[in-house]
C-alpha positions in Angstrom: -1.8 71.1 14.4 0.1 74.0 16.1 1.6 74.3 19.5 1.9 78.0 21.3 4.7 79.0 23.4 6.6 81.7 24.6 10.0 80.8 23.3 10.0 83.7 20.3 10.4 86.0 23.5 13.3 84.3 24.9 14.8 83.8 21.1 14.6 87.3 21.0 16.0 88.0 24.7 18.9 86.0 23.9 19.8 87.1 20.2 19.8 90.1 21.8 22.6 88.8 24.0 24.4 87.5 21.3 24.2 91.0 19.6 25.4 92.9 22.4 28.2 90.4 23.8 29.4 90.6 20.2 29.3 93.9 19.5 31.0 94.8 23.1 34.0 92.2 22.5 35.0 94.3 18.6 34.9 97.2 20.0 38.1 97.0 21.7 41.6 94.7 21.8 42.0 94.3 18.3 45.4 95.2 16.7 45.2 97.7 13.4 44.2 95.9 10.4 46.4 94.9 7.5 45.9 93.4 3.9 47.2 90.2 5.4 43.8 90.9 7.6 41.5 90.7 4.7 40.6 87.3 4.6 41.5 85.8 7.9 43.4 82.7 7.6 41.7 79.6 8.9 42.8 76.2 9.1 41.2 74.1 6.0 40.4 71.5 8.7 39.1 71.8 12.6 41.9 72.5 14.9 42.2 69.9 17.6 43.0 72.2 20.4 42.8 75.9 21.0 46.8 76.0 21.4 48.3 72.8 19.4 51.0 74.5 18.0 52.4 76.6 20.8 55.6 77.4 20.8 58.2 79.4 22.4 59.3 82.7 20.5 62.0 82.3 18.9 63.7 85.8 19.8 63.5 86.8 23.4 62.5 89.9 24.6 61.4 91.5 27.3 58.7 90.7 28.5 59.3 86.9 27.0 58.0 84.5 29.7 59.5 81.5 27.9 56.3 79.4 28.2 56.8 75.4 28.2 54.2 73.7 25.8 54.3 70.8 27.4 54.9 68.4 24.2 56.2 64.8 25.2 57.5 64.8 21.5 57.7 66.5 18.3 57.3 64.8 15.0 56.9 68.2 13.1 60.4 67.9 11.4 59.2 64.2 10.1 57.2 65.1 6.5 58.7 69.0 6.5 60.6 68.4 3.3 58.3 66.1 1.5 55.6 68.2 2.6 57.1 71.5 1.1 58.2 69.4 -2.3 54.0 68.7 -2.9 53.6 72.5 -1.9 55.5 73.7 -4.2 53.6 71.7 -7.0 50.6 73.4 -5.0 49.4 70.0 -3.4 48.9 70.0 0.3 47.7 67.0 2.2 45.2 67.4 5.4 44.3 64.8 7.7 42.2 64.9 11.2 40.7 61.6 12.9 39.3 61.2 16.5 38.8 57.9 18.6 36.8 57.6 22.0 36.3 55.3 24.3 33.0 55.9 26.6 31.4 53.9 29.4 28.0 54.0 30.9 29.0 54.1 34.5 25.5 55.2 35.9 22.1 55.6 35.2 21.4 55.3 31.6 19.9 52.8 29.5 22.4 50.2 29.7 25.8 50.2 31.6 28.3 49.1 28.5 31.0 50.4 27.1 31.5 51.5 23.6 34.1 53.2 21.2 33.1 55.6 17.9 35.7 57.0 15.4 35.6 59.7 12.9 38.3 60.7 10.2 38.6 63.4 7.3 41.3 63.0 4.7 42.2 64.8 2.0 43.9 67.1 -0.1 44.0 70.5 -1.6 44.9 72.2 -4.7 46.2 75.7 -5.5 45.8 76.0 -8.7 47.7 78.7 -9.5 50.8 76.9 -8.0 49.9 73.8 -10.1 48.0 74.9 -13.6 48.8 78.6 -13.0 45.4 79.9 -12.4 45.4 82.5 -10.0 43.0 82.3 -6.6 41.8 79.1 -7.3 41.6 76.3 -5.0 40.4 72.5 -5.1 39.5 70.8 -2.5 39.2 66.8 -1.7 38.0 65.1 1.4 36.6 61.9 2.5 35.2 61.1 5.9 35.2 57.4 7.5 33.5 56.4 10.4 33.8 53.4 12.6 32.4 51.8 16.2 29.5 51.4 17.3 27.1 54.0 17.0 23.8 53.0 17.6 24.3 51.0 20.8 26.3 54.1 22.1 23.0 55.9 22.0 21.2 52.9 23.3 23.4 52.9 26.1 23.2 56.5 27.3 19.8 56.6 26.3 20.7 59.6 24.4 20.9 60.2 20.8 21.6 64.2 20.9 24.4 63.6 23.5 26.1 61.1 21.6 28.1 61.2 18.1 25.8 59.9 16.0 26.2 58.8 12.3 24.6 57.1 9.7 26.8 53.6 9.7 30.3 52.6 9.6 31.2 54.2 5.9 33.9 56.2 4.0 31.6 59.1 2.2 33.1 61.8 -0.1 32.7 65.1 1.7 34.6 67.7 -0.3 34.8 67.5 -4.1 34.6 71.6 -4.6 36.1 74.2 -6.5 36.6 77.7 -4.7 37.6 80.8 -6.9 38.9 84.0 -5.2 37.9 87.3 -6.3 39.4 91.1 -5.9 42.3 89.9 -3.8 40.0 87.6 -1.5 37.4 89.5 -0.8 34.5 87.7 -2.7 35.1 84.0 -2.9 32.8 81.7 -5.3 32.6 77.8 -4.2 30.9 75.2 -5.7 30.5 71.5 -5.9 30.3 68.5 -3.1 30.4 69.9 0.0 28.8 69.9 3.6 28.4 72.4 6.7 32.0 71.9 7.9 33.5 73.3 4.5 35.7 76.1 4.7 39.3 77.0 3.0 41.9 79.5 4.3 40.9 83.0 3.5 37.0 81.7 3.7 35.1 82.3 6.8 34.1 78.9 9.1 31.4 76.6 7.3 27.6 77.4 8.1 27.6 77.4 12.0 31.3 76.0 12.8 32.9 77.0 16.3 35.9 76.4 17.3 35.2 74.6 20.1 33.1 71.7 18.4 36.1 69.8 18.3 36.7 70.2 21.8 34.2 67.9 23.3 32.7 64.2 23.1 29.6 65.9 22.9 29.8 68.0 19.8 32.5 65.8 18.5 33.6 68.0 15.8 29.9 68.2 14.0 27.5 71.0 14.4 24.8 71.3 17.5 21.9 68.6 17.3 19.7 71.3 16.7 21.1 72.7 13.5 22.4 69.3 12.2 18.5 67.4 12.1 16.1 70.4 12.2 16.3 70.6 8.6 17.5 68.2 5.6 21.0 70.1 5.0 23.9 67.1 4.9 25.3 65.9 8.4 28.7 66.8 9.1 30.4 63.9 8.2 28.1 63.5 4.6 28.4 65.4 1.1 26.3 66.7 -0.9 26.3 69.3 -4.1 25.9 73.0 -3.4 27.4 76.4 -3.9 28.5 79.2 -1.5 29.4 82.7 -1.7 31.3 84.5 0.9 32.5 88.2 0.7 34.5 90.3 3.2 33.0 93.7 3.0 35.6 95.3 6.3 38.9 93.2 7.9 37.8 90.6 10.3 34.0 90.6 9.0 32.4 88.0 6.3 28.8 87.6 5.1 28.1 84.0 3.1 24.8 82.3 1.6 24.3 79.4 -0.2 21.9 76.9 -1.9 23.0 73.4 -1.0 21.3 70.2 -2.0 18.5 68.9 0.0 18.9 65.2 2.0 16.1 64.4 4.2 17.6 60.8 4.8 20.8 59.5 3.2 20.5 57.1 1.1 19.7 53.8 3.1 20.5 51.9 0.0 24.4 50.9 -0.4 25.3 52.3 -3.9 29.1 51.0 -4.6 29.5 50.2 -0.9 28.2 53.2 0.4 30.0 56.1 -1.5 30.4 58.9 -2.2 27.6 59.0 0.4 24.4 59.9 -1.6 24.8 59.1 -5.6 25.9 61.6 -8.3 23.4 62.8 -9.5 20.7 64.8 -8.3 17.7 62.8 -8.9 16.8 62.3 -5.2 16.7 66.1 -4.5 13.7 67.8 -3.8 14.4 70.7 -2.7 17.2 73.1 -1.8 19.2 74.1 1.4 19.3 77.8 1.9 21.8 79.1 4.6 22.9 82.4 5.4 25.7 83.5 8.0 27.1 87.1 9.1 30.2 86.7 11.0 33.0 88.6 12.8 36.7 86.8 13.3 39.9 87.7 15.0 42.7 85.5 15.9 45.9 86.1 18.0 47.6 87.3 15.1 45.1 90.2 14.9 43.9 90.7 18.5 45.0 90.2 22.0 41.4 88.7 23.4 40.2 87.2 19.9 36.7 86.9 18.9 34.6 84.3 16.8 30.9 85.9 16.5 28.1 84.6 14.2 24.2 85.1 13.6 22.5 83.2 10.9 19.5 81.6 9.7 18.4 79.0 6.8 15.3 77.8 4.6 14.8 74.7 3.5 12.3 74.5 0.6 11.4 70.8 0.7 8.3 69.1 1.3 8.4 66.6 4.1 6.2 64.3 6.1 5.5 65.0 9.7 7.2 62.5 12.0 4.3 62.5 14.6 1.1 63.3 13.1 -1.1 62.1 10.5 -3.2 64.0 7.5 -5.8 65.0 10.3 -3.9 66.3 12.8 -3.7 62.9 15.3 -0.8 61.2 16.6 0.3 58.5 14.1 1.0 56.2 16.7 -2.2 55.6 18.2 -4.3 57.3 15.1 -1.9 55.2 11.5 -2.6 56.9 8.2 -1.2 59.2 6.0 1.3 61.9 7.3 0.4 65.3 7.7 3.1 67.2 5.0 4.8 70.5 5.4 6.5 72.8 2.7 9.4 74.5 4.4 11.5 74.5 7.1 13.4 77.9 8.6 15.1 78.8 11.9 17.8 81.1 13.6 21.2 80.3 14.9 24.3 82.7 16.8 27.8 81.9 18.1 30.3 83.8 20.1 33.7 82.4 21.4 35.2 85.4 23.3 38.8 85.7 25.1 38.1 87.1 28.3 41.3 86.9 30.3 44.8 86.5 29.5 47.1 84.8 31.8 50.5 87.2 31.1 51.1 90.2 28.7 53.1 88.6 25.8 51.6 88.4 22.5 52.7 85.6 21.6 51.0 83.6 24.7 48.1 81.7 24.2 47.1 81.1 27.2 44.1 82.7 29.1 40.2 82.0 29.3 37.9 82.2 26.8 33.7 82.1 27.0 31.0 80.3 24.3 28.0 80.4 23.9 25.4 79.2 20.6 21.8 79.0 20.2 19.7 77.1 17.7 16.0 77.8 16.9 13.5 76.1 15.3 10.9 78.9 14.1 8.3 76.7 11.9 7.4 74.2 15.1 8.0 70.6 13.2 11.0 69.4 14.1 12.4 67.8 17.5 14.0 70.2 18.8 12.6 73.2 19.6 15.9 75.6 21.0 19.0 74.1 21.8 21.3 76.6 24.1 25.0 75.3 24.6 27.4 77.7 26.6 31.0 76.8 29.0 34.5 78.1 29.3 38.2 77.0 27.3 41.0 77.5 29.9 44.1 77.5 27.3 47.5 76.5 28.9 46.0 76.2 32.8 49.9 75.2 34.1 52.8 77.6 32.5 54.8 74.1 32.4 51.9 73.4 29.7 50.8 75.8 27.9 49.0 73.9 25.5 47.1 71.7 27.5 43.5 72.8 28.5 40.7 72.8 30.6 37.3 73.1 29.4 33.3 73.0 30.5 30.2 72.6 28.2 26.6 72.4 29.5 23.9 72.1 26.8 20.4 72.6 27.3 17.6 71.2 25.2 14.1 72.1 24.6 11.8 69.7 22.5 9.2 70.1 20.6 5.8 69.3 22.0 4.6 67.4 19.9 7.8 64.9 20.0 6.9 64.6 23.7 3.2 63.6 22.9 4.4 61.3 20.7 7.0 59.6 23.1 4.3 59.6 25.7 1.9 58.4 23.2 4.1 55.7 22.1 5.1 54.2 26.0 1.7 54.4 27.1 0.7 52.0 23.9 3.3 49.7 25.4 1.4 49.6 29.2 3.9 52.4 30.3 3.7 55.7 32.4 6.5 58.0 30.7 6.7 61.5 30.6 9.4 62.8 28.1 11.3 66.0 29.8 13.6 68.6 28.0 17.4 67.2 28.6 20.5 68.8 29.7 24.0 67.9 29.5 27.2 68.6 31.4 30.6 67.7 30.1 33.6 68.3 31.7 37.5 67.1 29.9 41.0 67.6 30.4 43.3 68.5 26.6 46.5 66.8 27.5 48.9 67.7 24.8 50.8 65.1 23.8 52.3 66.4 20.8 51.6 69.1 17.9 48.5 68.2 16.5 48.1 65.2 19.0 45.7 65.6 21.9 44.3 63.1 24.6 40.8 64.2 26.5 39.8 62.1 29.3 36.5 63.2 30.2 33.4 63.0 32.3 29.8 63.2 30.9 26.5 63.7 33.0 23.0 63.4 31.1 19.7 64.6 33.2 16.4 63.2 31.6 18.2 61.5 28.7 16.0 61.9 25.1 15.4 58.3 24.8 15.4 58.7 21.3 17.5 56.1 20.2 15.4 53.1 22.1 12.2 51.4 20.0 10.5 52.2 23.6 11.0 54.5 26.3 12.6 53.6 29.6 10.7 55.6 32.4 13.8 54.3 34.6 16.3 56.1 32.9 16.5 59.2 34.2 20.3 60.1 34.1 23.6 59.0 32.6 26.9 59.4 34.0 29.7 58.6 31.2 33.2 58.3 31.8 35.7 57.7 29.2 39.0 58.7 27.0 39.5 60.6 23.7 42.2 61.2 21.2 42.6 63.8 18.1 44.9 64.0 15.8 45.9 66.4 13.1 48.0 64.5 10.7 49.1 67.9 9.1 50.4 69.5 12.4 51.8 66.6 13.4 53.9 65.8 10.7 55.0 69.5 10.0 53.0 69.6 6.5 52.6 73.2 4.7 49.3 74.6 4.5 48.2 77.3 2.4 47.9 80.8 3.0 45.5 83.8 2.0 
């Protein structure tokens, strides 16, 4: 059974935009290109804010404008000496965590309050430092999660606007080996790994922006869209792959890889849950296939930076439909056998674009940057059919503090049709008149900058025709959410002054 619409016109409408707005923003601003250029440095983790480490120069000049972070405190001195002894042994420790407390204050499924955490820790290895093996790098990671999940989707009536997780768990993420080639610019990675993955002198894991970390509503994962229109790990599970990544010019990359295929993690609580999914591969069948082409300038290299992306996957599993059965009929009023599919593909782009600065020294951070990402689904099976997610990042809004920030997201979601018959299918089973609608959400939040690597976000979140996914049965009543609540991120590395290493 096939639905028609007249989304691959507006896919390519907006791709198009994508192509342009990227194309326009590297064609100007950016600094001349050095070695040092070629790969771009990236943190090995998510940053926690646009700015966390701004500091005042520490020669004036000029034009210096002697901008004030803001910090209440600085711990960075704290682990500098232990942190440089494991460095220069080649060890260097990572660490990022987020806690939020949200609460249903209108609308919605049920007015409650709930909290939801989510850690990475780890370490990495240069190998040349430690066995003397030059351009290699091992990486370690584990995520944990904690709170309470489900009934925070319950309660919005919202799984997509909602972190969202598989249980309370501590999963191996990162168990990879990533060997640099012809002074960084071909890098070969293989082993455990998921879509957040990257290392300095890599490019940013399989649809990462930088401003996923920046909202409750992303919450450091990847858009709904991308993260459970295909069988690829979730952000915060493992799972065995390989990537390779090559800088063919300064500032651009290209990267494809064949990752293992998880169309459920397992349910089943091998040794307590970890590393995730078991060992082996035995439950694969079939392989994640993404491929990214991306552009990448930081302050360092340009005055109004510029994180671009366009990409696509396959996924060459067989899977069951969710809604219909071998004859083309809702399963919930027609039970049988599912209708199967072979493959699942679709499209995805970024852009994160400074726009404004807010004074002429270099060295400032501050100013106003534009997003934008869009996610596709081009075989027709899964929930969502486009997800479009766009807002601003006002970097250092007070010159008293200059790291704080300001920032906007409004996502917009398009479901499949066949979900919605479904839905409606399912409420009408239960004596109810519901008519499942395409959801939008609006976020608004407040980086106070507490510290280096320390950020708190109180925020406000508004959902219009909430997904309903998360309840057994629709609620026609629940029409909107309004969610209130507080946030916290740390970066245990930035915070306590560790080393990290360079390209």
């Amino acid at each position: 059974m096939t639905c028609k619409s007249s989304t691959p016109v507006l896919q390519r409408r907006l791709l198009t935009v994508f192509v342009s707005f990227a194309m326009s923003a590297t064609a100007c601003h950016v600094r001349a290109a050095t070695a040092a250029d070629l790969p771009p440095f990236l943190p090995t983790m998510p940053d926690t804010a646009q700015s966390a480490q701004v500091t005042p120069p520490s020669t004036p000049s000029a034009n210096d404008v002697r901008e004030n972070p803001g910090f209440l405190f600085n711990w960075q001195s704290a682990g500098k000496s232990a942190g440089e002894a494991l460095a220069d042994h080649g060890i260097y420790l990572h660490g990022f965590y987020q806690q939020a407390y949200m609460n249903v204050v209108g609308g919605g499924n049920s007015q409650r309050d709930n909290y939801l955490g989510l850690g990475y820790f780890g370490f990495d290895i240069d190998t040349e430092k430690a066995f003397g093996l030059k351009g290699g790098t091992f990486d370690f990671t584990v995520s944990t999660q904690a709170g309470t999940t489900a009934t925070a989707g319950r309660s919005t009536g919202s799984q997509t606007q909602v972190p969202w997780g598989f249980g309370d768990e501590v999963r191996l993420v990162d168990f990879y080996y990533d060997q640099s080639l012809f002074n960084g610019v071909i890098h070969v990675t293989a082993g455990r790994m998921n879509q957040l993955s990257n290392l300095p002198g890599l490019s940013p894991g399989f649809h990462v922006m930088p401003w996923l970390c920046t909202f409750w509503s992303n919450s450091c994962g990847t858009p709904h869209a991308y993260n459970f229109n295909a069988s690829h790990p979730g952000y915060q599970v493992g799972s065995w792959g390989g990537v390779v990544t090559v800088h063919p010019a300064p500032f651009w990359y290209v990267k494809a890889g064949v990752i293992e295929n998880q169309p459920t993690e397992n349910t089943t609580l091998i040794h307590n849950g970890w590393p995730g999914r078991d060992w082996g591969l035995d439950e694969a069948d079939g392989a994640f296939i993404p491929v990214q082409v991306g552009y990448l300038t930081t302050l360092a290299s340009s005055l109004y930076p510029t994180n671009f992306h366009i990409g696509g996957y396959y996924d060459t599993a067989p899977y069951t439909d969710k809604f219909y059965n071998e004859h083309g009929e809702p399963i919930i009023t027609h039970p049988g056998v599912p209708e199967m599919h072979d493959k699942a593909t679709g499209v995805f782009a970024g852009i994160t674009q400074t726009v404004l600065r807010f004074n002429d020294d270099p060295s400032s951070a501050r100013g106003l940057a534009l997003f934008a990402s869009g996610d596709w689904d081009l075989t027709g099976y899964s929930d969502d059919r486009e997800q479009i997610e766009g807002g601003f990042l006002i970097t250092g809004p007070f010159a008293s503090r200059a790291a704080d920030s300001l920032n906007f997201l409004v996502s917009f979601q398009e479901f499949d049709a066949r979900l919605k018959a479904a839905r409606e299918a399912l409420a009408a089973a239960h004596g109810i008149s519901y008519t499942m609608k395409d959801q939008t959400g609006v976020e608004l939040n407040y980086g106070f900058a507490v510290s280096p690597g320390l950020v708190i976000y109180p925020y406000a979140q508004y959902v219009l025709h909430p997904d309903q996914l998360p309840l057994a049965v629709p609620n026609p009543r629940d029409t909107h959410a309004t969610v209130v609540g507080v946030r916290f991120t740390i970066r245990f590395d930035t915070l306590f002054g560790l080393p990290q290493p360079q390209s």
